[in-house]
Biopython code that builds the backbone (N, CA, C, O; Angstrom):
import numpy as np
from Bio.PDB.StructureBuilder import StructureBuilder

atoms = [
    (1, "UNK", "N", (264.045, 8.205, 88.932)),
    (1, "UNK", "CA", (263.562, 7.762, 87.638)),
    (1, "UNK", "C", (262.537, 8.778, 87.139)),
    (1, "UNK", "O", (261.703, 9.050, 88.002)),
    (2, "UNK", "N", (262.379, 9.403, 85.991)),
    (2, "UNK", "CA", (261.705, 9.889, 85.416)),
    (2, "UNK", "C", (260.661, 9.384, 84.973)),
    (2, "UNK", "O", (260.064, 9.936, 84.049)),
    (3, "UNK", "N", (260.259, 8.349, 85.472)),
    (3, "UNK", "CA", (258.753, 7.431, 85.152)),
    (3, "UNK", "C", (257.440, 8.425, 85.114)),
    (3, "UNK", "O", (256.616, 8.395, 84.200)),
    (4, "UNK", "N", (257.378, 9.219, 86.130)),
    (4, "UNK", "CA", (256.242, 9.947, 87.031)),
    (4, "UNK", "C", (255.962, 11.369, 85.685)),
    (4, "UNK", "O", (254.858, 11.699, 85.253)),
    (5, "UNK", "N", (257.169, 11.913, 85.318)),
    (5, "UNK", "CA", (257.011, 13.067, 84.524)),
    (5, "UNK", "C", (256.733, 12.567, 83.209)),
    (5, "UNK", "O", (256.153, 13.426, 82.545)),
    (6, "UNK", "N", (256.957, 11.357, 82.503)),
    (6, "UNK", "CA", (256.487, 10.938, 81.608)),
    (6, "UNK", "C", (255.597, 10.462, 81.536)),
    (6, "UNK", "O", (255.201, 10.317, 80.380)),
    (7, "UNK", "N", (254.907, 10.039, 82.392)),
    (7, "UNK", "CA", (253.370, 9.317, 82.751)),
    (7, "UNK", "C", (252.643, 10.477, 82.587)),
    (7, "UNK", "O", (251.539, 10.410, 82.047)),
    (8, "UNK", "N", (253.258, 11.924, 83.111)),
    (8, "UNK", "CA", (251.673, 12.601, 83.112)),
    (8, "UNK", "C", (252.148, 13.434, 81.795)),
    (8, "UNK", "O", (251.436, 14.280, 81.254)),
    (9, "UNK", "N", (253.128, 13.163, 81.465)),
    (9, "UNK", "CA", (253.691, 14.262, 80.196)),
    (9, "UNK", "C", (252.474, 13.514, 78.850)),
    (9, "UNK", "O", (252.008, 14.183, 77.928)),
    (10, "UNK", "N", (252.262, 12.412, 79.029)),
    (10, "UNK", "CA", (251.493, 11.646, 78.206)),
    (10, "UNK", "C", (249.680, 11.316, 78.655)),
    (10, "UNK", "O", (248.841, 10.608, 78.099)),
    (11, "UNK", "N", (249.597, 12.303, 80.054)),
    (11, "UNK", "CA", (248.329, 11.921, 80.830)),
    (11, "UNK", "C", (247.693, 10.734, 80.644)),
    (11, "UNK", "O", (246.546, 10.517, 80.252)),
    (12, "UNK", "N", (248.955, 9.648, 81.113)),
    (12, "UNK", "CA", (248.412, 8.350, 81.616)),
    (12, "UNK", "C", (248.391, 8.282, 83.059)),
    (12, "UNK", "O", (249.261, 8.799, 83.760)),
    (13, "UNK", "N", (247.215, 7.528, 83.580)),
    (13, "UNK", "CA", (247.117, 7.096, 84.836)),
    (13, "UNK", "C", (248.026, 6.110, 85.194)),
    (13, "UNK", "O", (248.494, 5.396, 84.307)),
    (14, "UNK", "N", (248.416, 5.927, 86.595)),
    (14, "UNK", "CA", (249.016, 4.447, 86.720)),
    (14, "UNK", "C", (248.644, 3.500, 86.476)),
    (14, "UNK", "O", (249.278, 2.566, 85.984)),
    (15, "UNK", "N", (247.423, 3.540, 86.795)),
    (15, "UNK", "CA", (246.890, 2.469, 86.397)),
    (15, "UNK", "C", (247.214, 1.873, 84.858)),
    (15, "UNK", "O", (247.879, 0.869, 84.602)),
    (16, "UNK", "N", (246.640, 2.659, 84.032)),
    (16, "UNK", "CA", (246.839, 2.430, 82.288)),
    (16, "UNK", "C", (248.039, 2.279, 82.114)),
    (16, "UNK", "O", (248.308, 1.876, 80.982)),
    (17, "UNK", "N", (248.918, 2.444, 82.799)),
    (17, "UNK", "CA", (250.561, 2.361, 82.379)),
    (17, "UNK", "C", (250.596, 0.817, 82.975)),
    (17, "UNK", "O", (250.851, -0.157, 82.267)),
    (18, "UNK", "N", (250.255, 0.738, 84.595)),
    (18, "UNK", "CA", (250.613, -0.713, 84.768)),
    (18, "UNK", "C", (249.767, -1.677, 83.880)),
    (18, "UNK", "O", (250.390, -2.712, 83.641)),
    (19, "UNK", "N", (248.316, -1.624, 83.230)),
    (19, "UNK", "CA", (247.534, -2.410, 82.782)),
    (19, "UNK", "C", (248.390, -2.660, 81.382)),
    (19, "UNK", "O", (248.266, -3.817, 80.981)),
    (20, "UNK", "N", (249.255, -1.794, 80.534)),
    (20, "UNK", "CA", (249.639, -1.507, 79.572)),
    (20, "UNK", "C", (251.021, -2.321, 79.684)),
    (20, "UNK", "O", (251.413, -2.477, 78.527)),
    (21, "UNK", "N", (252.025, -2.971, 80.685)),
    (21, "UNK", "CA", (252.994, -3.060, 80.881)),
    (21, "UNK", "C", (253.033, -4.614, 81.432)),
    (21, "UNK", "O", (253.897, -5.483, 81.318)),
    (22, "UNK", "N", (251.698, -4.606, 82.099)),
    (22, "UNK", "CA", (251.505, -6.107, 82.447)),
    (22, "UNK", "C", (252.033, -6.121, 84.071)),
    (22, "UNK", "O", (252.621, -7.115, 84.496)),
    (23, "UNK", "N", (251.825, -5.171, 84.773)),
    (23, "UNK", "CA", (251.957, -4.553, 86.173)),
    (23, "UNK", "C", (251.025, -4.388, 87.074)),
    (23, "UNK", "O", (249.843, -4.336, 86.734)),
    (24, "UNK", "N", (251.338, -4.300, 88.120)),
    (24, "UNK", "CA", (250.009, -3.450, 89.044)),
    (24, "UNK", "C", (250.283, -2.480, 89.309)),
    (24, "UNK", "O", (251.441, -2.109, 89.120)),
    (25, "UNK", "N", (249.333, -1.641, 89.866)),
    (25, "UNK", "CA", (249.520, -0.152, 89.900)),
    (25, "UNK", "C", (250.233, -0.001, 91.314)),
    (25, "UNK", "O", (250.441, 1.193, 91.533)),
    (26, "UNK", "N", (250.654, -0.784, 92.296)),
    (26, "UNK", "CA", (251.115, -0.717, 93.093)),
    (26, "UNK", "C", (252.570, -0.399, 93.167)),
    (26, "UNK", "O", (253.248, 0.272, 93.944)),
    (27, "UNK", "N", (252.783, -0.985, 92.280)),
    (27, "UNK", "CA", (254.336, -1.562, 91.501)),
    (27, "UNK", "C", (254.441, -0.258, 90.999)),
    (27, "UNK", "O", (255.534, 0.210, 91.319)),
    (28, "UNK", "N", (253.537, 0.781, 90.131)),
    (28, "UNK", "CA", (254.036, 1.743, 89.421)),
    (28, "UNK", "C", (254.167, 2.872, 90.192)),
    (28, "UNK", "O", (254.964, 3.798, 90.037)),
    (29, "UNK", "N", (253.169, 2.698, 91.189)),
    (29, "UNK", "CA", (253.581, 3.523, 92.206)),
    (29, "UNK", "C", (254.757, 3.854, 92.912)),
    (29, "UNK", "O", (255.131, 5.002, 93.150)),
    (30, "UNK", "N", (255.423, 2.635, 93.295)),
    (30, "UNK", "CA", (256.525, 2.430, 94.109)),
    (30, "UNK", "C", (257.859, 2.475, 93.467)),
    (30, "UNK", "O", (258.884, 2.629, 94.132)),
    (31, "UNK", "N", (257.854, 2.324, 92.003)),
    (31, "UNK", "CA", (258.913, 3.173, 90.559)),
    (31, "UNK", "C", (258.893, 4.353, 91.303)),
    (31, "UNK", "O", (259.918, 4.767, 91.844)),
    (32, "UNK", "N", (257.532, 5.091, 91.402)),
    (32, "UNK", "CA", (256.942, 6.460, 91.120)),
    (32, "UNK", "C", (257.960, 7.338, 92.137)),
    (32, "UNK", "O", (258.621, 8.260, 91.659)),
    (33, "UNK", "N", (258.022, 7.097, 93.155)),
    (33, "UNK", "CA", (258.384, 7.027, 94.716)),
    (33, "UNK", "C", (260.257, 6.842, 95.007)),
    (33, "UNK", "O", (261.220, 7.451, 95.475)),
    (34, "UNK", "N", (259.891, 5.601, 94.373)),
    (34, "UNK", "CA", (261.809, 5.054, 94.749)),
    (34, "UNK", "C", (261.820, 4.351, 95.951)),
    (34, "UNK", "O", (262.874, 4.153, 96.556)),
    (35, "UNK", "N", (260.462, 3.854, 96.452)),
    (35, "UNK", "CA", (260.270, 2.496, 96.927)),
    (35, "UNK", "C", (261.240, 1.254, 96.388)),
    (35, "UNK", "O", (262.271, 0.678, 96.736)),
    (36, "UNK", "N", (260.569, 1.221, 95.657)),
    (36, "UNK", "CA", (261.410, 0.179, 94.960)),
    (36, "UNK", "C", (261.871, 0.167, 93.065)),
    (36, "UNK", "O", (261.462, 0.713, 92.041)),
    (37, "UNK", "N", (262.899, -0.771, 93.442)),
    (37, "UNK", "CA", (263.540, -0.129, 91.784)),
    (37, "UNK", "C", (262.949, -1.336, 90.668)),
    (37, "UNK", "O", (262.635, -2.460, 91.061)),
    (38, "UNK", "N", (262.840, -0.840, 88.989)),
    (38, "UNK", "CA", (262.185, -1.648, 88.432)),
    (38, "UNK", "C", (263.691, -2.388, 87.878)),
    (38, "UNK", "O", (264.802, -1.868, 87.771)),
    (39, "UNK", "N", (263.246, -3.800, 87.578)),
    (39, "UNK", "CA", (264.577, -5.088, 87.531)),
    (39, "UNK", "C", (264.460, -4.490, 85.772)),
    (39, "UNK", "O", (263.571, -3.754, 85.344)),
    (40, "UNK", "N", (265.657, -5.070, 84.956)),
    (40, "UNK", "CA", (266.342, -4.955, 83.828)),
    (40, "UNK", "C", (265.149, -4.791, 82.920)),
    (40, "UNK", "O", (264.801, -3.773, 82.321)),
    (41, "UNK", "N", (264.392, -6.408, 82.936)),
    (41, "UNK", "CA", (263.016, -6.652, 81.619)),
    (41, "UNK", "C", (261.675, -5.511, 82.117)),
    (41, "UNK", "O", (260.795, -5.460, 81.257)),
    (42, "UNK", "N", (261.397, -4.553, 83.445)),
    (42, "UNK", "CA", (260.663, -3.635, 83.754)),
    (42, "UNK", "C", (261.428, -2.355, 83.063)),
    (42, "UNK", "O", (260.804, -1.570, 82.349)),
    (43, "UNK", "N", (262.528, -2.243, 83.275)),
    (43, "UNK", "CA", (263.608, -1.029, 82.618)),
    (43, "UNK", "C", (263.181, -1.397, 81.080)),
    (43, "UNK", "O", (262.980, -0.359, 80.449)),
    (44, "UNK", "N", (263.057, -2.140, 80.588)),
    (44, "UNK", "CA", (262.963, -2.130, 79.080)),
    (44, "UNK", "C", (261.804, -2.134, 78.731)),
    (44, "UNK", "O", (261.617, -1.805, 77.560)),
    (45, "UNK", "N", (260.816, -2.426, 79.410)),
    (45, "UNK", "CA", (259.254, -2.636, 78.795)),
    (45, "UNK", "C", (259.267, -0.660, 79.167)),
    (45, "UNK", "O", (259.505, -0.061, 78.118)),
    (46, "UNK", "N", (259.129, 0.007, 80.001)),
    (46, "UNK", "CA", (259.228, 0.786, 80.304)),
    (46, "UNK", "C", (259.543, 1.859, 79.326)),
    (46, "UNK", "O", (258.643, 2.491, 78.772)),
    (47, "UNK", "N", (260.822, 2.081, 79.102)),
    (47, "UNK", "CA", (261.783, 2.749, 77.880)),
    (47, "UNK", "C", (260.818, 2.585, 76.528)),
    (47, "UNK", "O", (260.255, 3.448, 75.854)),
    (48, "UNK", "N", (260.844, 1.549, 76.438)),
    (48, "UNK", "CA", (259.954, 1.265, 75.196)),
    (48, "UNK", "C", (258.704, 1.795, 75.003)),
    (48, "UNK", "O", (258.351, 2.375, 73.976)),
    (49, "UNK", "N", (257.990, 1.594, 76.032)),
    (49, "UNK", "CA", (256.368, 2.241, 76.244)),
    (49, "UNK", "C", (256.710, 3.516, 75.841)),
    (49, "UNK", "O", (256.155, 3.929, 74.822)),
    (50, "UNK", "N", (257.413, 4.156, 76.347)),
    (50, "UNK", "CA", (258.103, 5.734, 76.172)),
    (50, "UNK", "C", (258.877, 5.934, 74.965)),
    (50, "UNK", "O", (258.928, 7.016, 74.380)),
    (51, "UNK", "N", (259.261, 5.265, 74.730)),
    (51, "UNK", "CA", (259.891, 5.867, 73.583)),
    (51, "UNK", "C", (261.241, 6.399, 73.971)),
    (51, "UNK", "O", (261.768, 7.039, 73.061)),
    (52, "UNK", "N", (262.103, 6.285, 75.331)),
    (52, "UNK", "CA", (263.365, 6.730, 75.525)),
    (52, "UNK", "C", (264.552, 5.866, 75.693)),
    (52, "UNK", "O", (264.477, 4.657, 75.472)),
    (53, "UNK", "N", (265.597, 6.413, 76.057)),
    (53, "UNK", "CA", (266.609, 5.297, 76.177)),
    (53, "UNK", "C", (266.465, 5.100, 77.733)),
    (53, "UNK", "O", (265.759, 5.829, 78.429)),
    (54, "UNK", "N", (267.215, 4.026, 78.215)),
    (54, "UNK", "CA", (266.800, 3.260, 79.657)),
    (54, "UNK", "C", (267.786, 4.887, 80.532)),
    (54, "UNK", "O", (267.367, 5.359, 81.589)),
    (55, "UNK", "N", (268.823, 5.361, 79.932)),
    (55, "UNK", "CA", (269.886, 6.261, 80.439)),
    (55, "UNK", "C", (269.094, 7.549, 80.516)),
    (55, "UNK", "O", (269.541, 8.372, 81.315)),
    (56, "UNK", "N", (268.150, 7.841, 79.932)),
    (56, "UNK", "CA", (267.440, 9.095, 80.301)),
    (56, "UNK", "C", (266.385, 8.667, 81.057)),
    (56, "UNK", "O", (265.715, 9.655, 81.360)),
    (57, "UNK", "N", (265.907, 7.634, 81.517)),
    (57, "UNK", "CA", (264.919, 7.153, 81.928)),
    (57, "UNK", "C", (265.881, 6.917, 83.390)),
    (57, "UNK", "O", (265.556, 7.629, 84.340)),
    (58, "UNK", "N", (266.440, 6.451, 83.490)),
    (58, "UNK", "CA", (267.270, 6.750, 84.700)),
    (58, "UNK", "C", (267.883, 8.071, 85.108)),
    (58, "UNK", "O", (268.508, 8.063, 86.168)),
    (59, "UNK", "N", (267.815, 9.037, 84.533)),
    (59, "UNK", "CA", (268.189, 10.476, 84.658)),
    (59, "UNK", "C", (269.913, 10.412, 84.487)),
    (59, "UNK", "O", (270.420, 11.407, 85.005)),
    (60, "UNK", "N", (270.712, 9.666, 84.008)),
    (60, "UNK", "CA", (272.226, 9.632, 83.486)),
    (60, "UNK", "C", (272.109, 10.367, 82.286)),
    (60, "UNK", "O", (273.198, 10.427, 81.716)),
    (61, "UNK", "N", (271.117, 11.003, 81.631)),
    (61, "UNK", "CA", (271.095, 11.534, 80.425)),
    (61, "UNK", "C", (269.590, 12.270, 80.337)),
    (61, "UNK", "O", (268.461, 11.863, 80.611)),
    (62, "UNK", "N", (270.114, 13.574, 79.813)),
    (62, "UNK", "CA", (269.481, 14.460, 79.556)),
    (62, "UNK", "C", (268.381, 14.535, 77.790)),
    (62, "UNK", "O", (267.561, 15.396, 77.470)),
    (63, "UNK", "N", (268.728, 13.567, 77.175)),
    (63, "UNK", "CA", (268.572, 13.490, 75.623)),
    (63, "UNK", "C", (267.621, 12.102, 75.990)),
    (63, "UNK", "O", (267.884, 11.223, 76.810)),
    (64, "UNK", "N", (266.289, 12.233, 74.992)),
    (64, "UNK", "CA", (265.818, 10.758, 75.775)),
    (64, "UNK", "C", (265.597, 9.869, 74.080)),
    (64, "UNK", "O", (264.799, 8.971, 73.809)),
    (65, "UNK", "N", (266.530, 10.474, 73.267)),
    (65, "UNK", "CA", (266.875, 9.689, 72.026)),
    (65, "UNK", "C", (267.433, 8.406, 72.439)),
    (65, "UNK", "O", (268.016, 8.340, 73.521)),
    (66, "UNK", "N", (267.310, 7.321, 71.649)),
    (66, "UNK", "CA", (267.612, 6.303, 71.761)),
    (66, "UNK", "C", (268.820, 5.769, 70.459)),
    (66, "UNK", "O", (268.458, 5.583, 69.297)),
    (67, "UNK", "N", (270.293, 5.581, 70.936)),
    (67, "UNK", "CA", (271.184, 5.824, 70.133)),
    (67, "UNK", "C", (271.515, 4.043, 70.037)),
    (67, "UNK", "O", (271.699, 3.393, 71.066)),
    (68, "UNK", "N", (271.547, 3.504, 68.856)),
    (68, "UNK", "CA", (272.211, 2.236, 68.410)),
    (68, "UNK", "C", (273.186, 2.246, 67.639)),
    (68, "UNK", "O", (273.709, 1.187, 67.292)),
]
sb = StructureBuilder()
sb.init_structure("model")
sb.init_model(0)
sb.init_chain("A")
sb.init_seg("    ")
for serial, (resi, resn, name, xyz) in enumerate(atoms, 1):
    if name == "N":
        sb.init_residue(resn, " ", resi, " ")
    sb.init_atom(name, np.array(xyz, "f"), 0.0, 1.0, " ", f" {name:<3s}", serial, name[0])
structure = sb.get_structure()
């Protein structure tokens, strides 16, 4: 997941991302890592915070436009 390069591409801490998302920083850590994976409504709060589609945010896509 590209979580980690967009977090600092925007120089947010984890923290401010999990406080921002309604998370703990433990949790963003473990995105960060590939500990563990974030469920569907984390994939979308996520994308959104960012501004990308969930498919570049998963690295299936190189374009992080969001196409409807």
């Amino acid at each position: 997941m590209r979580l980690k390069e967009l977090r600092k591409k925007r120089h947010i801490t984890q923290l401010k991302l999990a406080m921002d998302l309604g998370l703990n920083q433990n949790s963003v850590s473990r995105y960060e890592t590939g500990e563990h994976e974030a469920d569907y409504k984390t994939l979308i709060a996520i994308a959104d915070y960012f501004n990308v589609s969930i498919d570049y945010l998963l690295e299936r896509t190189d374009d992080p436009r969001i196409t409807r």
